[in-house]
C-alpha positions as a Markdown table, in Angstrom:
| # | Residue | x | y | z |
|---|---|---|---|---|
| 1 | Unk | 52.3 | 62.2 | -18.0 |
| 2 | Unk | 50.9 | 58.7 | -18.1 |
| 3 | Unk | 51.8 | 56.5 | -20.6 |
| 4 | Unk | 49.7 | 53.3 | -21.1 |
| 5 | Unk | 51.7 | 50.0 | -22.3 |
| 6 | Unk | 51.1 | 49.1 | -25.9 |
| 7 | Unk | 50.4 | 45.1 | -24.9 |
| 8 | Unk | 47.5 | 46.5 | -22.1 |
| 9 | Unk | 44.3 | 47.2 | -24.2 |
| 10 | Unk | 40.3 | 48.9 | -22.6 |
| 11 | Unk | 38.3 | 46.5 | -21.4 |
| 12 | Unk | 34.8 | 46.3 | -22.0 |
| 13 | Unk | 32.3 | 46.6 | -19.1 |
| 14 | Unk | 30.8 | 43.0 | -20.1 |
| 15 | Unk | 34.4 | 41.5 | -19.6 |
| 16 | Unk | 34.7 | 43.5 | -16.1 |
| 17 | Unk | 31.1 | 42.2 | -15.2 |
| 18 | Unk | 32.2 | 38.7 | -16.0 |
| 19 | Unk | 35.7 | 38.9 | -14.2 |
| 20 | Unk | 33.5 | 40.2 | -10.8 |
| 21 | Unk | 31.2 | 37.3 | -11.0 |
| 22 | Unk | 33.6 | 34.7 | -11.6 |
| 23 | Unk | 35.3 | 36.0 | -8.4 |
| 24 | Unk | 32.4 | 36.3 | -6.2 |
| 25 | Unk | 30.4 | 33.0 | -8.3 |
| 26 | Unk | 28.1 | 31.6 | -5.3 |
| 27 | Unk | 27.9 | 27.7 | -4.6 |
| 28 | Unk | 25.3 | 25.8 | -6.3 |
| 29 | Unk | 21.6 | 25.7 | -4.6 |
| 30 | Unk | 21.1 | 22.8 | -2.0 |
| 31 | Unk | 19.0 | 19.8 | -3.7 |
| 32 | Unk | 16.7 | 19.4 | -1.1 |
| 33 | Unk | 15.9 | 16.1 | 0.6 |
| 34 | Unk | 14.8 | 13.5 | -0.8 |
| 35 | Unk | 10.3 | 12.0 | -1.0 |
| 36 | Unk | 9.3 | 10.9 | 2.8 |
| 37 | Unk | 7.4 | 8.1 | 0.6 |
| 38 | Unk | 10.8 | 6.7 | -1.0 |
| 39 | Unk | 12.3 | 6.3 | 2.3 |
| 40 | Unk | 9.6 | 5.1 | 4.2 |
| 41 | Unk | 9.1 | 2.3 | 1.7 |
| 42 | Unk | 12.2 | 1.1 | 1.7 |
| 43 | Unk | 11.9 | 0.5 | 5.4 |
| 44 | Unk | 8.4 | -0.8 | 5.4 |
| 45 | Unk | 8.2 | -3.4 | 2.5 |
| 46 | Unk | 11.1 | -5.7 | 4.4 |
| 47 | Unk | 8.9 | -5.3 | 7.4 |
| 48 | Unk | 5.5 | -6.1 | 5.5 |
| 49 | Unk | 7.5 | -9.3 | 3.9 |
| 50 | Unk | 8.1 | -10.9 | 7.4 |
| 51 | Unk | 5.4 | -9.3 | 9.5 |
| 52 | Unk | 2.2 | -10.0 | 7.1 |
| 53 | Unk | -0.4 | -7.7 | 5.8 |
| 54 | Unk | -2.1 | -5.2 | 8.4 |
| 55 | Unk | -5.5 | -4.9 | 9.3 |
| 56 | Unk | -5.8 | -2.1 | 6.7 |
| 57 | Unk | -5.1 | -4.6 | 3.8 |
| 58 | Unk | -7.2 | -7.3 | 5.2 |
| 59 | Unk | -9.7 | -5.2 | 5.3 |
| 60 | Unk | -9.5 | -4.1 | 1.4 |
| 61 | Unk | -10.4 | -7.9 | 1.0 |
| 62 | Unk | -12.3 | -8.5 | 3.7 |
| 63 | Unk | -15.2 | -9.7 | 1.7 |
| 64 | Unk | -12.9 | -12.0 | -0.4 |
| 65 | Unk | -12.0 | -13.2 | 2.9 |
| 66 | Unk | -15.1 | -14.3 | 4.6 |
| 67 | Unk | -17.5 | -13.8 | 1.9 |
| 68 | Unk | -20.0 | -10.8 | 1.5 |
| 69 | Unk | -22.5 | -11.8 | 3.8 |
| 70 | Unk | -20.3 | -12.2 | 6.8 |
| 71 | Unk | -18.4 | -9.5 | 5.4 |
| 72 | Unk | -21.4 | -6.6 | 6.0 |
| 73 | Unk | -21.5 | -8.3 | 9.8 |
| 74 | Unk | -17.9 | -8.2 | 11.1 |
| 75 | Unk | -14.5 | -7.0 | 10.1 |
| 76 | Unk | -11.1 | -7.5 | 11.4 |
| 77 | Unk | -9.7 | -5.3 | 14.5 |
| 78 | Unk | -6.1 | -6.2 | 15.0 |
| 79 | Unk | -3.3 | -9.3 | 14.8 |
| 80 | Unk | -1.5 | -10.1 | 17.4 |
| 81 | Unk | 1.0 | -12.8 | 18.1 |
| 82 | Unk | -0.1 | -14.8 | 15.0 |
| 83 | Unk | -4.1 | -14.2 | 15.4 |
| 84 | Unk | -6.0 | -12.5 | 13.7 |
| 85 | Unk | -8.8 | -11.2 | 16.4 |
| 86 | Unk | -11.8 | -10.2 | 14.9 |
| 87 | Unk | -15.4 | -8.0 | 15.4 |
| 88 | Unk | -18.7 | -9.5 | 14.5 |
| 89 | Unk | -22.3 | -8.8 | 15.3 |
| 90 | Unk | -24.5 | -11.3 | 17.4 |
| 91 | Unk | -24.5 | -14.7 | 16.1 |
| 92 | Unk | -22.1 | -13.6 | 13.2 |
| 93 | Unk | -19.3 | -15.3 | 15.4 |
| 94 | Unk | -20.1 | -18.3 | 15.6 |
| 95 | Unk | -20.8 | -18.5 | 12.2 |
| 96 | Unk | -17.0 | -17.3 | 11.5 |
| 97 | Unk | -15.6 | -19.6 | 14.0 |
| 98 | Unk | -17.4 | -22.8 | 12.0 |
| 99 | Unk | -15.8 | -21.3 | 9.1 |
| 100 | Unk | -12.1 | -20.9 | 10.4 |
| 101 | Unk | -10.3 | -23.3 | 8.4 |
| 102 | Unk | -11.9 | -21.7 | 5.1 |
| 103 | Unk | -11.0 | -18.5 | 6.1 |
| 104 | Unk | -7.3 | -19.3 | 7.3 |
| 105 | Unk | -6.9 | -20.8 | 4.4 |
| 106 | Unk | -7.9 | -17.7 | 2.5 |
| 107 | Unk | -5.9 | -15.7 | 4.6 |
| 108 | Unk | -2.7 | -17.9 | 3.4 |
| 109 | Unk | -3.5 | -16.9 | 0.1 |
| 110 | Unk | -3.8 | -13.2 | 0.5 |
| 111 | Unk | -0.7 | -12.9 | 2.9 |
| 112 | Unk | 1.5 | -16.2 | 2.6 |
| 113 | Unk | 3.4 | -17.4 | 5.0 |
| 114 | Unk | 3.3 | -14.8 | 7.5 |
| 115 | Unk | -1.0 | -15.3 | 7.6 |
| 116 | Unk | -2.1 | -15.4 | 11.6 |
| 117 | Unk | -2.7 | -19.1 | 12.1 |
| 118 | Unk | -5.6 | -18.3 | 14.8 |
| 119 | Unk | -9.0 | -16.2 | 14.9 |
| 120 | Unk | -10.3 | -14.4 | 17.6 |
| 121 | Unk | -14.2 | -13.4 | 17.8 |
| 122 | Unk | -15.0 | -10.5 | 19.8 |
| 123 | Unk | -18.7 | -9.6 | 19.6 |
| 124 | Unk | -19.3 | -5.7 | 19.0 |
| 125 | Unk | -20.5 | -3.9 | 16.0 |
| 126 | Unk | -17.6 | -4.5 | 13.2 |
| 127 | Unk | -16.4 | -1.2 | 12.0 |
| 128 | Unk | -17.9 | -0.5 | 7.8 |
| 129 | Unk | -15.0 | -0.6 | 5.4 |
| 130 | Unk | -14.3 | 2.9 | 4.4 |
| 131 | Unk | -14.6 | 4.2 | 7.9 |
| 132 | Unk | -11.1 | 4.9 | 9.6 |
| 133 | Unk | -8.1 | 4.1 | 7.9 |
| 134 | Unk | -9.7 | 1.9 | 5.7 |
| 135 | Unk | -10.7 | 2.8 | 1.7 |
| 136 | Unk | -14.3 | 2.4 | 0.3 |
| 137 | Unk | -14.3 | -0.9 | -2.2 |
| 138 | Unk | -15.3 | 0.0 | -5.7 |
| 139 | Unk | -17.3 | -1.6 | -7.9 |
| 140 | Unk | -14.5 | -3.7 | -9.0 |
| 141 | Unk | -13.0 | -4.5 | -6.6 |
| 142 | Unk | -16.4 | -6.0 | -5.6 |
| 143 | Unk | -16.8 | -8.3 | -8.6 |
| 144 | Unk | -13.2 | -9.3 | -7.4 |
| 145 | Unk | -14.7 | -10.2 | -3.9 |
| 146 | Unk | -17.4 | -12.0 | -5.4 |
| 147 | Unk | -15.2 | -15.0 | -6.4 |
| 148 | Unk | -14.2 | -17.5 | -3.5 |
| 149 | Unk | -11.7 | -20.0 | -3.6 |
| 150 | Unk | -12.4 | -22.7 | -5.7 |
| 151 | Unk | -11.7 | -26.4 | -5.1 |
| 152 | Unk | -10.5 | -27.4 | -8.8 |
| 153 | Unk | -6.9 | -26.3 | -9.0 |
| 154 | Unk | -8.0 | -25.3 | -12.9 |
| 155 | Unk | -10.9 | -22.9 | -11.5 |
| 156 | Unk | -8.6 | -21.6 | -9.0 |
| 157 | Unk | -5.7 | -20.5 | -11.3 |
| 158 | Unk | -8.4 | -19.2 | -13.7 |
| 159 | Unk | -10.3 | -16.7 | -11.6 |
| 160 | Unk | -6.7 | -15.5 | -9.6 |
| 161 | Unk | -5.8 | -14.6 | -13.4 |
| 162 | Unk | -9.0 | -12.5 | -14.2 |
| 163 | Unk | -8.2 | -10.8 | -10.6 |
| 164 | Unk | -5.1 | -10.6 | -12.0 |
| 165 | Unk | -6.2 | -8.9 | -15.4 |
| 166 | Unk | -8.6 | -6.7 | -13.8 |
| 167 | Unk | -6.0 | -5.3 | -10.9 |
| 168 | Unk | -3.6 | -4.3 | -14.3 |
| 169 | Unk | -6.7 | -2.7 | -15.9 |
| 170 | Unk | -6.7 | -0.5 | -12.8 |
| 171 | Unk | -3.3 | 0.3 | -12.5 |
| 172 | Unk | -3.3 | 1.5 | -16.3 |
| 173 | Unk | -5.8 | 3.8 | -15.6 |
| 174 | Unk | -3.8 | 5.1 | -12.8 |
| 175 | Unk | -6.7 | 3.9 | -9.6 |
C-alpha cells in the first residue's frame, strides 16, 4: 500500500498546464527590421546638404526658376561638375543663356550654396514636368511659380513668406 505524504496535496490540471509552459515558454517573436525610408534618409539628407538639389527637385520649380514661359520650352536634364546642363526647344536657348545670371541667382535661392555656378544649353525637346521621375505641379504650387524674385528686399521677404504660408497649408492637409 501506497501512502501519500500529508505536506504533498492534487494538483489541478490548470497548475500542471502552467508548470509545462513555463518549461517549454518559447522566445519572444523577432521585431522585424526596421522602414527602408528611415534608413535611406538618414543617408541621403547629409548627401543632399553638400551635393545640392537633383534634377527631380529643380524640376518641381522649374517654372519658379526660369519663369513659365521658358518653363513650357525647356527643362533641366542633369548637373554635373557644378553645371546645371539644360534642354530647350529652338531659339529657347538663347533666350536662357541671356538670362543666366537671373536664373543662377534663382538657383542660389532654391539650393544654396551648393547651386551649379554654370548652365549648359542643349537644344532638344525638354521633357514636360510630370513625365519620368518628375511630379505634375498643382494648382498651387503654380500660383507659387508665378512669383519671381523681386528686387526690393521688403517684396522679396514678403512673397518667400506667403510661399512659406501656402507650403504649411499643404502639409496640414497632408499633400
Amino acid at each position: 500500500m501506497i501512502v501519500m505524504a500529508s505536506s504533498q496535496r492534487p494538483t489541478s490540471l490548470e497548475t500542471l498546464a502552467a508548470r509545462y509552459l513555463n518549461k517549454r515558454r518559447g522566445k519572444p517573436a523577432f521585431r522585424g527590421a526596421p522602414p527602408a525610408g528611415r534608413a535611406a534618409a538618414k543617408i541621403l539628407k547629409p548627401l543632399a546638404a553638400k551635393f545640392g538639389p537633383g534634377t527631380d527637385r529643380l524640376a518641381e520649380h522649374w517654372g519658379e526658376i526660369v519663369g513659365d514661359r521658358l518653363a513650357g520650352w525647356s527643362s533641366p536634364d542633369a548637373i554635373r561638375g557644378g553645371t546645371l546642363y539644360i534642354i530647350a526647344k529652338g531659339p529657347a536657348g538663347a533666350l536662357i543663356e541671356a538670362d543666366a545670371p537671373r536664373i543662377l541667382e534663382r538657383l542660389k535661392t532654391i539650393s544654396g550654396a551648393s547651386a551649379p555656378a554654370r548652365l549648359r544649353v542643349k537644344q532638344g525637346n525638354p521633357r514636360p514636368v510630370g513625365e519620368g521621375s518628375h511630379t505634375l505641379v498643382n494648382r498651387e504650387v503654380k500660383k507659387d511659380m508665378s512669383e519671381g524674385v523681386e528686387i526690393d528686399p521688403d517684396a522679396r521677404l514678403s512673397s518667400a513668406l506667403k510661399r512659406f504660408e501656402r507650403a504649411n497649408e499643404r502639409r496640414k492637409r497632408g499633400e
